[in-house]
C-alpha positions, 0 to 999 in steps of 0.5 A, spaced: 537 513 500 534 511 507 527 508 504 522 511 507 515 508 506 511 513 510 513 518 506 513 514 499 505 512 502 503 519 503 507 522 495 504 516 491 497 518 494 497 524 493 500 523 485 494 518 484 489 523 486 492 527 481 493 523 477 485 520 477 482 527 477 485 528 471 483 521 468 489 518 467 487 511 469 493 508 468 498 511 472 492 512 477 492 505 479 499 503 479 500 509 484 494 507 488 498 500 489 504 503 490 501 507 496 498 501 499 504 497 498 508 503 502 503 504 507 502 496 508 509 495 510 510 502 514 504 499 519 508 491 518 514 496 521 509 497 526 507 490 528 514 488 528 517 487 521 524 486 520 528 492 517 535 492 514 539 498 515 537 502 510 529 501 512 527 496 507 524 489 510 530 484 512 527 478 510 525 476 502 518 475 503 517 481 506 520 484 500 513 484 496 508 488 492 501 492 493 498 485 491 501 480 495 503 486 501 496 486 503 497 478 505 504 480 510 501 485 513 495 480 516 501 476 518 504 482 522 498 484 525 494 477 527 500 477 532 499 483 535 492 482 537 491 489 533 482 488 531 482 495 530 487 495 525 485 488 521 483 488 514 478 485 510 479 478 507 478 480 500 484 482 498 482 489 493 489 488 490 489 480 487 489 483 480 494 488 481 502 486 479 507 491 479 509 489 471 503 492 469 506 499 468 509 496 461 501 495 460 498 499 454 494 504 457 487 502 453 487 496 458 486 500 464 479 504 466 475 508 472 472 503 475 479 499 475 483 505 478 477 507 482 477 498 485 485 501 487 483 507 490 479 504 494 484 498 498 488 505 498 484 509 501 483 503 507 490 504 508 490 511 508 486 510 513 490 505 518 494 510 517 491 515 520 489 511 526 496 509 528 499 516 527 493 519 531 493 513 536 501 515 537 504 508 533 507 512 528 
């Protein structure tokens, strides 16, 4: 299958809010991550990432999840010049990994998933702001 962040960023989004409504906690912030991690490389496109032919990024280091994604993306856009699109320095991602989907439910909480929510919600936002400024 074509890989296709966009999409992925905006399906992870709305199965997280979902997902915390309903108080499920866990799979709210591993959503909320994967969201952010989407939404992250679909901008580093933008800001010139390489892809491979099924739309993943090309290069290794590329290849990275919602908490070391949030570091890519500044590399990317620091060489566009791009202010309006710059993230905050403190990464909301640091203590989330991709592993923690093996985790035990009882490890995750509101203000965890909340935490993510947020960082996600800044992403959404970018988003939003390149679709509306015509880069996506």
């Amino acid at each position: 299958m074509k890989t296709d962040f966009l999409d992925a960023h905006h399906r992870h989004w709305e199965d997280a809010e979902l997902l915390f409504a309903a108080s499920r906690w866990a799979n709210a912030d591993h959503l909320y991550g994967l969201a952010a991690e989407c939404g992250l490389k679909r901008l580093m496109i933008v800001f010139g990432m390489p892809v491979n032919s099924s739309g993943a990024p090309a290069l290794t280091i590329d290849r990275v999840h919602a908490d070391q994604a949030w570091v890519r993306y500044e590399v990317y856009r620091s060489g566009r010049g791009s202010a309006k699109y710059q993230l905050s320095s403190s990464n909301p991602f640091n203590g989330w990994r991709i592993g923690q989907r093996y985790a035990n439910r009882a490890n995750f909480n509101k203000a965890r998933a909340q935490a993510h929510r947020k960082g996600a919600e800044k992403v959404r936002n970018l988003i939003e702001e390149a679709v509306k400024d015509g880069w996506i």
